[in-house]
C-alpha positions in Angstrom: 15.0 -8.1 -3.7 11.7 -6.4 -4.3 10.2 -4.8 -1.3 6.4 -4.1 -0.7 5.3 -1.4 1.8 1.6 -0.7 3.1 0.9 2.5 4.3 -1.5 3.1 7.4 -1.4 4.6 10.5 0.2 2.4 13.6 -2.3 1.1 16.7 -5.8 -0.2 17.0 -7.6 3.1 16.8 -6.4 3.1 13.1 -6.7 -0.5 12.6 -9.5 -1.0 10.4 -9.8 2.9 8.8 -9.7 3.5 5.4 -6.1 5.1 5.5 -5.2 2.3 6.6 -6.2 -0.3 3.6 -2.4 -0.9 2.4 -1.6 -2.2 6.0 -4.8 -4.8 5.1 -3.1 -5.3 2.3 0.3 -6.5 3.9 -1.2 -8.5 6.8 -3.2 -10.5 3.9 -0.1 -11.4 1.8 1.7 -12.2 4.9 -1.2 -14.7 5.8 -1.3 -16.1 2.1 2.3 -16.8 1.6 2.9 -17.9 5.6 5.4 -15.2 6.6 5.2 -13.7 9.7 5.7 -9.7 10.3 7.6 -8.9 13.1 9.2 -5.5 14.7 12.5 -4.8 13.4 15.0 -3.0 16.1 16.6 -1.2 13.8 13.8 0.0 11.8 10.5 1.8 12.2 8.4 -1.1 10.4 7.1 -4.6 11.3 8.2 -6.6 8.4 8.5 -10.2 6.6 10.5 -11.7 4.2 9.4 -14.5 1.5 10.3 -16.1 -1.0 8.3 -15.9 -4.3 7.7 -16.6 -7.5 11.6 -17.1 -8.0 12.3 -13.2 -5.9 13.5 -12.4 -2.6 10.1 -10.2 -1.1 10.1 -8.2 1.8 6.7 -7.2 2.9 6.6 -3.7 4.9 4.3 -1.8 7.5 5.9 0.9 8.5 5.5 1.8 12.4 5.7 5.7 11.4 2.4 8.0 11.1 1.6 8.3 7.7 2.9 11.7 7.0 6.3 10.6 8.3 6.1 7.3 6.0 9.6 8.5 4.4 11.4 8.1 7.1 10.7 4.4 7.4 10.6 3.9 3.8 13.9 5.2 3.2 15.9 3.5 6.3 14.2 -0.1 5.0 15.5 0.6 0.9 19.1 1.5 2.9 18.9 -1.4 4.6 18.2 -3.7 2.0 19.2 -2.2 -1.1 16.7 -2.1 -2.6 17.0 -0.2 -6.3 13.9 2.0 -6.8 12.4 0.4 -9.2 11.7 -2.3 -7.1 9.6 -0.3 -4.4 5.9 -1.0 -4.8 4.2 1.2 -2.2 0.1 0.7 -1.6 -1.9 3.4 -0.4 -5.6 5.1 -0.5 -6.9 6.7 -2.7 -10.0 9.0 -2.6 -10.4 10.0 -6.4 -10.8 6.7 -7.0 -14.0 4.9 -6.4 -14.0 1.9 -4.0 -11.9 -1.1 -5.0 -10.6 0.4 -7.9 -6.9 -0.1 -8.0 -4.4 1.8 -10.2 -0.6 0.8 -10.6 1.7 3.6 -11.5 5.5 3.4 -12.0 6.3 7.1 -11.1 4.5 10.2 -10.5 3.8 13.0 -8.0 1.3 12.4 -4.4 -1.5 13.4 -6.0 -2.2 15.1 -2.7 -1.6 12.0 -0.5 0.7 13.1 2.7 2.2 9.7 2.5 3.4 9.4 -0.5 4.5 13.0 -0.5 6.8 12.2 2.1 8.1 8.9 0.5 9.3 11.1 -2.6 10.2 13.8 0.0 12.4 11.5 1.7 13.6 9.2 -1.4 14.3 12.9 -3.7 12.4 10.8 -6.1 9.1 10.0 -7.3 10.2 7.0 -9.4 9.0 3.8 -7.4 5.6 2.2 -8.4 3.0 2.7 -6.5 -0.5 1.1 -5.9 -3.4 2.9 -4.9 -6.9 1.2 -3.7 -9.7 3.3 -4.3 -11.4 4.4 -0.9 -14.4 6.4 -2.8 -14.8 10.8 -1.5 -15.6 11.4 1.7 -19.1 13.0 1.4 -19.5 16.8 0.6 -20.3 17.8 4.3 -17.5 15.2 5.7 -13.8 16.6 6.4 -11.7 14.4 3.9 -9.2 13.5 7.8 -12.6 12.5 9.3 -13.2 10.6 6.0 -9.8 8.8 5.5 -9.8 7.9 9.5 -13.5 6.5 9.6 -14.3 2.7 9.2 -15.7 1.4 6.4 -19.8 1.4 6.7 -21.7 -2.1 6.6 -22.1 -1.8 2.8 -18.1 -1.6 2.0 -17.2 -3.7 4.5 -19.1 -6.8 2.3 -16.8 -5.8 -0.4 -13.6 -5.1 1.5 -12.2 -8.7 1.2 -13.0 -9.1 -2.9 -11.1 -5.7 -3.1 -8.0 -7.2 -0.9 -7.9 -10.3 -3.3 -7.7 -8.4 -6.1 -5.1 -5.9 -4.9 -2.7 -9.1 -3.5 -3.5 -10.4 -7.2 -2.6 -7.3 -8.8 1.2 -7.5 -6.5 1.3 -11.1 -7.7 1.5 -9.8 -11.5 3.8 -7.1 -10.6 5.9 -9.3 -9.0 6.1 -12.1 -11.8 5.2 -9.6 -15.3 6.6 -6.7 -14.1 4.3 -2.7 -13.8 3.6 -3.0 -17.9 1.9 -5.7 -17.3 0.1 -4.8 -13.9 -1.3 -1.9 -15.6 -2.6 -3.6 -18.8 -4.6 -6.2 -16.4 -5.5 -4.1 -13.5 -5.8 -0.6 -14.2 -9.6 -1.2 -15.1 -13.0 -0.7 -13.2 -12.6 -4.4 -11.4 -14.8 -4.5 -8.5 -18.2 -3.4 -8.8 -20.2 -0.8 -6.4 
């Protein structure tokens, strides 16, 4: 079973903030392949399972604050077995420009609290993860402010293109494997 998690902050003050792109990211899958997410009562996450492109999927929000994504993380690969490999995680990222997505197999945070606590949690930093460029906060914003802010008018237009392409870019992991993810989608794809 492959299992997909989106990392974001729980409740509507966070719905629509930039932290919270990877939970966009899940509620759009969900929609595309028909699954429903839905709390689970022995975990901290609303989750769905699906069946595609041959693999058992389980789609992931955890219901954790983001610095505490571990926790959920971990209890959710218990549960399922899942082997690490097989852990894509999708997150912000602020050193990347807007929409630009990057697919890593393993790595360290690179100063994201989530993912720290994932490999915290996990004592390893070998699951793939997928980050979504959010763009830097400007020089006179605090980065919290930043990551916790809506997107303005202008991003907004583009935040839908950026979704496809990110639910594309799972869609090749999930079939091809990271290798293959990276060759495709680790490029400037959606322009500013």
């Amino acid at each position: 079973m492959k299992l997909i998690v989106g990392l974001g902050n729980p409740g509507r003050l966070y719905i629509d903030s930039r932290h919270n792109i990877g939970f966009s990211l899940i509620r759009f899958l969900a929609k595309s392949w028909s699954v429903s997410l839905k709390k689970d009562r022995q975990l901290p996450s609303l989750i769905g399972k699906a069946r595609i492109k041959g693999q058992d999927v389980l789609l992931a929000m955890p219901l954790t604050f983001m610095n505490l994504s571990g926790i959920a993380v971990a209890e959710l690969v218990n549960k399922y077995d899942i082997d690490i490999e097989d852990l894509l995680v999708v997150c912000d990222d602020l050193d990347l420009e807007l929409g630009r997505v990057r697919l890593k197999p393993r790595g360290s945070s690179g100063g994201h609290r989530g993912l720290r606590s994932i490999i915290d949690t996990l004592e390893t930093d070998g699951f793939n993860r997928l980050r979504i460029g959010i763009g830097r906060a400007p020089l006179k914003s605090q980065t919290s402010d930043y990551v916790l802010s809506s997107f303005n008018k202008q991003e907004k237009a583009k935040i839908k293109d950026i979704i496809e392409n990110t639910a594309s870019c799972c869609q090749v992991w999930l079939k091809e494997g990271p290798d293959k993810c990276m060759n495709v989608f680790n490029i400037k794809n959606i322009k500013s």
